[in-house]
C-alpha positions as CSV (number, residue, x, y, z in Angstrom):
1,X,91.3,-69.7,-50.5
2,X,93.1,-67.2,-47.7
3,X,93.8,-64.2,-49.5
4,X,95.0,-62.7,-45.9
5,X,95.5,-63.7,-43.0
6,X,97.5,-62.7,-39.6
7,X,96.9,-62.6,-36.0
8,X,93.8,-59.9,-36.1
9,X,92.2,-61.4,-39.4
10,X,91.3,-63.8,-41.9
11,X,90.1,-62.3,-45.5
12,X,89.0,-65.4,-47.6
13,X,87.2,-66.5,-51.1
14,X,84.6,-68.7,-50.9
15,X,83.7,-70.3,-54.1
16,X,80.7,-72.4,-52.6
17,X,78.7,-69.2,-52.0
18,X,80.5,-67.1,-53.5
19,X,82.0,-64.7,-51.5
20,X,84.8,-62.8,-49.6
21,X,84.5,-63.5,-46.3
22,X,86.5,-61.2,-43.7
23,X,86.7,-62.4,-40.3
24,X,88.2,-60.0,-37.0
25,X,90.0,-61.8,-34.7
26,X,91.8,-59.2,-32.2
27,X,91.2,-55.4,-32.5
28,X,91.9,-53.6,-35.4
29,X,92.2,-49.6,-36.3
30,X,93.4,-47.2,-38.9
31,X,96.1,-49.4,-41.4
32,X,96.0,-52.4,-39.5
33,X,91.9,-52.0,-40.1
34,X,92.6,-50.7,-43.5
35,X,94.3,-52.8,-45.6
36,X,92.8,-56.5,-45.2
37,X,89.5,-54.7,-46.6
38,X,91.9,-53.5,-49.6
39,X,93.3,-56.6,-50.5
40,X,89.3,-57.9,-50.4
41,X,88.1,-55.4,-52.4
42,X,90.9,-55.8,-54.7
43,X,90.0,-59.7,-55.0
44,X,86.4,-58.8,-55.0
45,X,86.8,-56.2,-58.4
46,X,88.4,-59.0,-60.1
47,X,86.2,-61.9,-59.4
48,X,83.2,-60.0,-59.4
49,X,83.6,-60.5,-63.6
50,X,83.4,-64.1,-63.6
51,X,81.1,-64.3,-60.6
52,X,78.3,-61.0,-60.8
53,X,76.2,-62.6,-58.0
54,X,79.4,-62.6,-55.4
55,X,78.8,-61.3,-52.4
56,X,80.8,-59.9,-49.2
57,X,80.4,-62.2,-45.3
58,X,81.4,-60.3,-42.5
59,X,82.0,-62.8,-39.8
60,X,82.0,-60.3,-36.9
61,X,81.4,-62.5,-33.9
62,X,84.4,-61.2,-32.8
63,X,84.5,-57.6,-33.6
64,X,85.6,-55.2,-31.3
65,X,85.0,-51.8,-30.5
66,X,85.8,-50.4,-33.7
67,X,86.7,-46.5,-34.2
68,X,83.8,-44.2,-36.1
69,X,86.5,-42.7,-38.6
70,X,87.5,-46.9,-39.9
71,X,84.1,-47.4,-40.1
72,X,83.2,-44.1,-42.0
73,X,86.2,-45.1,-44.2
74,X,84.5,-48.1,-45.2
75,X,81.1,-46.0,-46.8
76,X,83.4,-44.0,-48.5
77,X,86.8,-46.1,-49.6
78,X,85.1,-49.5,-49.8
79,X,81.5,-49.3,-51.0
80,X,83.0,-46.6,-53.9
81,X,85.0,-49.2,-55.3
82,X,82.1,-51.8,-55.0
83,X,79.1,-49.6,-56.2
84,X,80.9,-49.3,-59.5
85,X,81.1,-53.0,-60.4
86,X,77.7,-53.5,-59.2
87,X,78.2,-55.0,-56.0
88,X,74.8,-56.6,-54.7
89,X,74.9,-58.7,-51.2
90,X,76.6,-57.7,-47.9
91,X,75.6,-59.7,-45.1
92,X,77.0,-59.9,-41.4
93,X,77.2,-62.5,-38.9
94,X,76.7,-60.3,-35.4
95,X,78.9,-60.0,-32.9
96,X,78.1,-60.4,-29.0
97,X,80.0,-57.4,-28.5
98,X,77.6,-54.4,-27.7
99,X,80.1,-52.0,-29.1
100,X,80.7,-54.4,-32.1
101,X,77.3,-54.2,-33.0
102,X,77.3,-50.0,-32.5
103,X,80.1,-50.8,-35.4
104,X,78.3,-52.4,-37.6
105,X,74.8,-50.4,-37.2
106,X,76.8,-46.9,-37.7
107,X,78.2,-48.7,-41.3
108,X,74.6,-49.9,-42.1
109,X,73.2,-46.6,-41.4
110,X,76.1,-44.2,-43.3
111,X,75.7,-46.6,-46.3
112,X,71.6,-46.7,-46.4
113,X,71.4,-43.4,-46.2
114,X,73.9,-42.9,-49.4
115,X,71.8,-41.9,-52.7
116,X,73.7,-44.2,-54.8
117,X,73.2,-47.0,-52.2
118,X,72.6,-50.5,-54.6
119,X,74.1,-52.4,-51.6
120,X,71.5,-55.2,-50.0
121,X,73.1,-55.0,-46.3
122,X,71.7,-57.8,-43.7
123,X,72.3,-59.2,-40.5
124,X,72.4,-62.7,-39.1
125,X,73.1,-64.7,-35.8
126,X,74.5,-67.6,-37.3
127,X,77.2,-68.1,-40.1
128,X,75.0,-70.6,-41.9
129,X,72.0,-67.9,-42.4
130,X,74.4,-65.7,-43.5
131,X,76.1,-68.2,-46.2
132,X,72.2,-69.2,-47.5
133,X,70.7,-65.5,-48.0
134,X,74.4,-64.8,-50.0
135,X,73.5,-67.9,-52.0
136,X,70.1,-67.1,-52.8
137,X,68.9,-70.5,-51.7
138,X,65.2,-71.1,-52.5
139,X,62.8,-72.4,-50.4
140,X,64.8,-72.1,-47.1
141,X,63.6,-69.6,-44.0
142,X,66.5,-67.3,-42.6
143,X,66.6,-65.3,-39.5
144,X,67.7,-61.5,-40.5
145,X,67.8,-59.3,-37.5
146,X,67.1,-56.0,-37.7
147,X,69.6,-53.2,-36.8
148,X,68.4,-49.8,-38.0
């Protein structure tokens, strides 16, 4: 289910994992950046009732440079919202994109080092990884790579 989409991103639900899955697709700051995450978040705090083990995919294979002050209004704006409902998985598919991945390791890092961190953040190469640590699948060896 597309819950947004336009020419810079995709936000979507999916019900086999479950999770929101937000996808970059041309570069992105300050509204623009901004407001697919809201609309996520504001699908996440509903479904999140009926489904306590959904998580949050970032497909960032795309990402692009992304500016330190979206990012930093993530860890404050985003994972607020999230930490109150007991949010749990957050896992990322990495881009190739050196500054991509400075993106993503700076929002790892602010959000680690919060006190009230509950967040389980990870990293993957491939989408699939990604979708089988979110679904807790037993028995089956993924590849997390290590950013901090």
């Amino acid at each position: 289910m597309i819950l947004i989409e336009n020419k810079a991103v995709r936000v979507e639900f999916d019900p086999t994992i479950p999770s929101v899955i937000w996808t970059p697709l041309e570069f992105m700051s300050g509204e623009d950046w901004r407001q697919p995450f809201t609309v996520g978040v504001d699908f996440y705090l509903q479904k999140v009732k009926e489904l306590p083990n959904l998580g949050w995919l970032n497909d960032t294979r795309q990402l692009k440079p992304t500016r330190p002050e979206d990012v930093n209004w993530l860890n404050v704006k985003v994972n607020d919202r999230v930490r109150v409902v007991g949010g749990k998985k957050v896992a990322f598919v990495l881009p190739e994109n050196i500054f991509g991945k400075m993106a993503i390791k700076l929002y790892i890092q602010s959000t680690t080092k919060r006190e009230d961190n509950k967040l389980e953040i990870k990293a993957f190469q491939t989408l699939g990884e990604a979708r089988l640590w979110l679904k807790g699948t037993q028995g089956i060896k993924v590849q997390e790579i290590k950013l901090t």
